[in-house]
N, C-alpha and C positions, 0 to 999 in steps of 0.2 A: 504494500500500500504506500502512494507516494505523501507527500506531505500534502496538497492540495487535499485529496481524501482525506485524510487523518484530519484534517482541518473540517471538511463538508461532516466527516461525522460526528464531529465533535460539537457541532452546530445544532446537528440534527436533534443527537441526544441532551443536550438544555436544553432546546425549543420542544420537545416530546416531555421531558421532564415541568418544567415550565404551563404546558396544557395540564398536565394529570395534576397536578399542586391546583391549577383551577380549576378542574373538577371533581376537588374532594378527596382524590388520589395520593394522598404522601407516600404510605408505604412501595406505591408503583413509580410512584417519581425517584425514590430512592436506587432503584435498580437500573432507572436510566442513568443516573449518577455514580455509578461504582466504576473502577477503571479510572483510566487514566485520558486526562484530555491535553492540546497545546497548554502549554503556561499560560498565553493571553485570556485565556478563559477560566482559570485557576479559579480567581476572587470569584468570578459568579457561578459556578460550580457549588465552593465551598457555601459561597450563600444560598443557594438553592437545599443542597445538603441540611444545612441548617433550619432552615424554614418546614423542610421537610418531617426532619425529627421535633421542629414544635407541632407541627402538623398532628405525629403521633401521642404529641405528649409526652415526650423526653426532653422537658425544657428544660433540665440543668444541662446536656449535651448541647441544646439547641444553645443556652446562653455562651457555654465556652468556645461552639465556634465562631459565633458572634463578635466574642472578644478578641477571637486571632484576627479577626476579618478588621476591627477598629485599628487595631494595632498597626496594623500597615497605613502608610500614606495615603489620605482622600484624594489626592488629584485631581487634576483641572478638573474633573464634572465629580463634584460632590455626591450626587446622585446617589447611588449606592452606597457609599461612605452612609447615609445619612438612611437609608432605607435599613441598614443592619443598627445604626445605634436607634430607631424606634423599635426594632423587632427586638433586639435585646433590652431594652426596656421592657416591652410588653412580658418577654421573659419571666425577670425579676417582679416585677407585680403581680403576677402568677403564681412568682416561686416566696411571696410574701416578703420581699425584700424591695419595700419601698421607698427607703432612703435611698439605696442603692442607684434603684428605678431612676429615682429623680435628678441623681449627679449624671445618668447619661443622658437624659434629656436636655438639662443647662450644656452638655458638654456638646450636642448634636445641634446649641443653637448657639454656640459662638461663632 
């Protein structure tokens, strides 16, 4: 498989992942996420993964990827950067840890 492939599938698999997450599907979204994808799609992967296992109700998993995901640089488009620090919020309010909650909300709106 050349690199163009390995790229088109890796596309494939978020965007397949990505439907089943919106149609109530985690556990089926997690299996298009297993493997290995290009690097460039690392972070959304990881966040998909993530969301997935909140999906199940494994929100202390769900929050620690979260935190790997803040932990790296936002970059020019915020966007995601700021899509994981409300999901890891929603998390920790979940996981009754609302002090918590609230320092990444103040920290997703600096």
């Amino acid at each position: 498989m050349n690199r163009n492939e390995k790229t088109a599938r890796g596309v494939w698999r978020l965007e397949s992942a990505k439907e089943l997450l919106d149609a109530g599907e985690p556990a089926e979204a997690l299996a298009f996420l297993a493997g290995r994808v290009p690097a460039v799609f690392r972070p959304e992967r990881d966040f998909l993964i993530a969301e997935a296992l909140r999906g199940r109700g494994f929100l202390a998993r769900a929050a620690s990827r979260h935190r790997r995901l803040l932990k790296r640089p936002a970059g020019k488009d915020r966007g995601p950067w700021l899509e994981s620090c409300l999901a890891l919020a929603a998390c920790l309010r979940s996981l009754g840890e609302t002090d918590e909650a609230r320092r990444v909300l103040a920290r997703g709106l600096q």
